[in-house]
KEKE-556827 format. One line per field, with one value per residue: residue in one letter; x, y, z of N, C-alpha, C, CB in turn. Coordinates in steps of 0.2 Angstrom, whole numbers, m for minus. Glycine has a CB too. Example, Ala and Ser with C-alpha at 12.3 -4.5 7.8 and 13.67 -1.06 7.14 Angstrom:
2
aa: [A | S]
n_px: [66 | 64]
n_py: [m28 | m11]
n_pz: [39 | 35]
ca_px: [62 | 68]
ca_py: [m22 | m5]
ca_pz: [39 | 36]
c_px: [66 | 64]
c_py: [m16 | 0]
c_pz: [39 | 39]
cb_px: [57 | 70]
cb_py: [m22 | m3]
cb_pz: [45 | 29]
***
This chain:
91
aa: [X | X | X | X | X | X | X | X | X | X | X | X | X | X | X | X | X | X | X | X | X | X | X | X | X | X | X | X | X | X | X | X | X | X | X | X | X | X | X | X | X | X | X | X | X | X | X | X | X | X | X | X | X | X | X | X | X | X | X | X | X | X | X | X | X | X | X | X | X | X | X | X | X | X | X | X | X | X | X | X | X | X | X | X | X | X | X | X | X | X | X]
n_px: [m154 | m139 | m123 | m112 | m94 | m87 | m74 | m68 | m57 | m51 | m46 | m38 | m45 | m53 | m66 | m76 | m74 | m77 | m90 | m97 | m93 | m103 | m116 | m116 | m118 | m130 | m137 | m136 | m125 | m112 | m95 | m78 | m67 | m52 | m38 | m29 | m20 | m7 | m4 | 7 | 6 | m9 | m11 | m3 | m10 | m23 | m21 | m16 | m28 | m27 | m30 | m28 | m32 | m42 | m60 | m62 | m70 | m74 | m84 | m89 | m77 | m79 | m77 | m82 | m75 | m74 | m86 | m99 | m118 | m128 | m122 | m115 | m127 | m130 | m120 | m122 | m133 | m147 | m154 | m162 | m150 | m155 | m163 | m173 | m174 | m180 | m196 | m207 | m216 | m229 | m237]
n_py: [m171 | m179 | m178 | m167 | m164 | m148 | m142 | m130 | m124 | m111 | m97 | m81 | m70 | m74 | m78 | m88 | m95 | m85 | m85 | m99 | m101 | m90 | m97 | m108 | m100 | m96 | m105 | m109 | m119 | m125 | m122 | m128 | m114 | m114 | m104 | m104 | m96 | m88 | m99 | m113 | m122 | m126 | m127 | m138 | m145 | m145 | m151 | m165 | m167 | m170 | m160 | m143 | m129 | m118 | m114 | m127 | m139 | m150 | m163 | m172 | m178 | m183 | m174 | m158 | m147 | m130 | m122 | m129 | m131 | m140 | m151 | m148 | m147 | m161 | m168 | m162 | m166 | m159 | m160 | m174 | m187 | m197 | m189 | m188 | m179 | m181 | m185 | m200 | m209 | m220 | m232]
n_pz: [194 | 188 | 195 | 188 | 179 | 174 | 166 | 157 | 144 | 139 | 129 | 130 | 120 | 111 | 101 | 101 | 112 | 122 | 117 | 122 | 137 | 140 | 135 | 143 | 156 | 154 | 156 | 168 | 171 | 181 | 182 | 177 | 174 | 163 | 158 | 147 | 138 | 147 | 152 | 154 | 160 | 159 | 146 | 142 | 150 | 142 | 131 | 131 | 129 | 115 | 110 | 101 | 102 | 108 | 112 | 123 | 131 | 143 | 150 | 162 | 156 | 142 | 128 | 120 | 106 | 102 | 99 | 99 | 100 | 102 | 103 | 116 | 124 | 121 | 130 | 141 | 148 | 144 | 133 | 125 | 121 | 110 | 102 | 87 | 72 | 63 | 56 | 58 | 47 | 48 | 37]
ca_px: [m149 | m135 | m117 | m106 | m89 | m87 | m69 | m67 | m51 | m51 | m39 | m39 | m48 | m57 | m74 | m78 | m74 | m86 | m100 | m95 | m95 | m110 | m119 | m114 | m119 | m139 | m139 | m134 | m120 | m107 | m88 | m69 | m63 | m46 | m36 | m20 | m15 | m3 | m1 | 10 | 3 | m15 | m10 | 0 | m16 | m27 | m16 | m15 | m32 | m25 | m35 | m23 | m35 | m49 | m62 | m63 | m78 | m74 | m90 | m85 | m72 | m82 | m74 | m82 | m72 | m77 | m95 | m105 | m121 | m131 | m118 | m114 | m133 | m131 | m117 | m123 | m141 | m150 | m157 | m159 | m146 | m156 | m169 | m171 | m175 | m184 | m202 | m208 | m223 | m232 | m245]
ca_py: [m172 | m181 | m174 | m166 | m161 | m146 | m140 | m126 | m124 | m104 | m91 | m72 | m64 | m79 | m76 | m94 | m95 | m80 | m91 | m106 | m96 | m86 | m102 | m111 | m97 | m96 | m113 | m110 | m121 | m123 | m125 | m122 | m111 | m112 | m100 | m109 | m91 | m88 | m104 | m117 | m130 | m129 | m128 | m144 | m151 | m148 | m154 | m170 | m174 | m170 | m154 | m139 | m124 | m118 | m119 | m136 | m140 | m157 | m164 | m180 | m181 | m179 | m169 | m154 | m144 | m126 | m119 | m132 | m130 | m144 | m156 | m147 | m148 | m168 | m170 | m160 | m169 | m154 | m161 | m183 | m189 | m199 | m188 | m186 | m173 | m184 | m188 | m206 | m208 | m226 | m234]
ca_pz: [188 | 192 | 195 | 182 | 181 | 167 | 164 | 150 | 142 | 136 | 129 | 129 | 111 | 107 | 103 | 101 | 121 | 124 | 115 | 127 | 145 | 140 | 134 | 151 | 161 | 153 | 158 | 173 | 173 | 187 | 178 | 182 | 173 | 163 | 152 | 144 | 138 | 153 | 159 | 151 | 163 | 158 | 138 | 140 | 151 | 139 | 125 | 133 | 127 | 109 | 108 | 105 | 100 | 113 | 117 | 124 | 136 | 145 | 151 | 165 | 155 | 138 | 124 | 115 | 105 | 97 | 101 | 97 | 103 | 101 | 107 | 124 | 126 | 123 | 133 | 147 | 148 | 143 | 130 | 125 | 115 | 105 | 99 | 81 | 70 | 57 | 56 | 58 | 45 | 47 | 33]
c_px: [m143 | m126 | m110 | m101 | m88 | m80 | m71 | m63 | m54 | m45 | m41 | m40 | m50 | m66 | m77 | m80 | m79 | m91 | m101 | m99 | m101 | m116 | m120 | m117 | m129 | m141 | m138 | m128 | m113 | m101 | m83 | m67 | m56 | m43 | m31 | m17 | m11 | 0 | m1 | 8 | m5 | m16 | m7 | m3 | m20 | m25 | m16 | m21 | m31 | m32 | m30 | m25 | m40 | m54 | m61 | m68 | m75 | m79 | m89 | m79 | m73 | m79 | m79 | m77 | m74 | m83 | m99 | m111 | m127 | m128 | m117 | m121 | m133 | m127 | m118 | m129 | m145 | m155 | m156 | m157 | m148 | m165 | m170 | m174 | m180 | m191 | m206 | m215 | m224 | m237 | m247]
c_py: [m174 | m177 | m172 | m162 | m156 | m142 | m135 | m124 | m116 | m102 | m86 | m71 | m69 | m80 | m83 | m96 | m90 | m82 | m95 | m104 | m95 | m91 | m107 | m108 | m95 | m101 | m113 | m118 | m123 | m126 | m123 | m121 | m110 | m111 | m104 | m101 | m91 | m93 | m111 | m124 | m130 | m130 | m135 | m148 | m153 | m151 | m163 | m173 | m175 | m164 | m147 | m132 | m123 | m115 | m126 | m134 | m149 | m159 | m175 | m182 | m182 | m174 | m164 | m150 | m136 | m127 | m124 | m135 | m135 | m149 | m154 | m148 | m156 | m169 | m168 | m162 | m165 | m157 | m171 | m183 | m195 | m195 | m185 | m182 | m175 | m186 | m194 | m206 | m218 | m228 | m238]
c_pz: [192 | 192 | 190 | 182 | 175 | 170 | 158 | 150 | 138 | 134 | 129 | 120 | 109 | 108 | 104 | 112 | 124 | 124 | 122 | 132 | 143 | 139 | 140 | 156 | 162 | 155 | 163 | 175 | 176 | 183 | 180 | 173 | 171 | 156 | 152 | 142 | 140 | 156 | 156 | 154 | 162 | 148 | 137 | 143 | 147 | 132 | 125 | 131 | 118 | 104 | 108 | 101 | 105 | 106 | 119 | 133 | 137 | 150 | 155 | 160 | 148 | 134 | 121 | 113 | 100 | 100 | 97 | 102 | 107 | 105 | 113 | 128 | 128 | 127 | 142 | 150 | 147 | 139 | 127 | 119 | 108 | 102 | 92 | 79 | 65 | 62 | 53 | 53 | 43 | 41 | 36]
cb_px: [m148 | m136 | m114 | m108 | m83 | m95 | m65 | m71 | m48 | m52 | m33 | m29 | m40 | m53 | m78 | m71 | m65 | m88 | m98 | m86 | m91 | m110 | m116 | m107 | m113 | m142 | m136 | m141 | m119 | m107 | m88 | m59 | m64 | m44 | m35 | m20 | m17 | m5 | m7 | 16 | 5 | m21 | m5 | 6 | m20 | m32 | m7 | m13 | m41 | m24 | m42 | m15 | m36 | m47 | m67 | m50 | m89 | m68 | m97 | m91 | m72 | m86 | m70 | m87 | m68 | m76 | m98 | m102 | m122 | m132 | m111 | m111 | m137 | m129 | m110 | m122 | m145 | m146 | m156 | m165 | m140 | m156 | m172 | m172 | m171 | m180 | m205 | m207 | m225 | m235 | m246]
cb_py: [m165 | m188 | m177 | m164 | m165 | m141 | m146 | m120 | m132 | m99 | m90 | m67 | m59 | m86 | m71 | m100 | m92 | m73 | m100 | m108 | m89 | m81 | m105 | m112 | m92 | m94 | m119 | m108 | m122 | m125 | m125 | m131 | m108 | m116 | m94 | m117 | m86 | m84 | m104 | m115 | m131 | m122 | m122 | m145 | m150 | m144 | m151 | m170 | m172 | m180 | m152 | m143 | m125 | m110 | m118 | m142 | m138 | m158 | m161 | m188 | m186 | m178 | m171 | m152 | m148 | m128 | m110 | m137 | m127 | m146 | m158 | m138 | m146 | m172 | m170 | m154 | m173 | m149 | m155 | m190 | m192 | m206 | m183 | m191 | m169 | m191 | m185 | m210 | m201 | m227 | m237]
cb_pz: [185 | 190 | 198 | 177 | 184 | 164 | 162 | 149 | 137 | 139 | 124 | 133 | 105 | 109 | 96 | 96 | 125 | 121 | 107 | 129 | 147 | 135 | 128 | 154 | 160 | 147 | 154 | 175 | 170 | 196 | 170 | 189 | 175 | 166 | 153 | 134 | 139 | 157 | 165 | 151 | 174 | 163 | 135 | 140 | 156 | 138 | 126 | 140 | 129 | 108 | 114 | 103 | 93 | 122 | 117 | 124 | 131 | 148 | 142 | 164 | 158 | 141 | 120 | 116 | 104 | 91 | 97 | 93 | 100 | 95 | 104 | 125 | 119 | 119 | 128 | 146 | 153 | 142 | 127 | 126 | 117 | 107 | 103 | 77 | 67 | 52 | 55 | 65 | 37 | 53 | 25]
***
């Protein structure tokens, strides 16, 4: 698998951010860790991508925002981003 860089944008009492981590961490996913709570320079980094609520999962550079599960899956190659859900029926 090839090389990925995972950023997580958190804050303190946000259950959405407990999803995130805990979801990264059964996946065994290596990521940097950052809280903006306390720290005015990582709230106005991640703002800079014009995200200004956590979570935020940056994936190469790659946005997700909020617990969404499916998408961290795509964007992380866990799963192929083109696989549909529908069923192709030929005559």
């Amino acid at each position: 698998m090839k090389h990925r860089k995972v950023d997580v944008y958190i804050s303190d009492h946000c259950k959405q951010c407990d999803e995130v981590v805990q979801q990264l961490d059964e996946w065994n996913i290596s990521y940097n860790l950052k809280n903006v709570t306390d720290s005015p320079a990582l709230l106005k980094e991640m703002q800079a991508y014009s995200i200004y609520s956590t979570p935020l999962v940056l994936v190469n550079g790659e946005k997700v925002h909020g617990f969404q599960r499916d998408r961290l899956q795509q964007v992380l190659g866990l799963i192929n981003r083109m696989r549909s859900t529908r069923t192709q029926i030929s005559y």
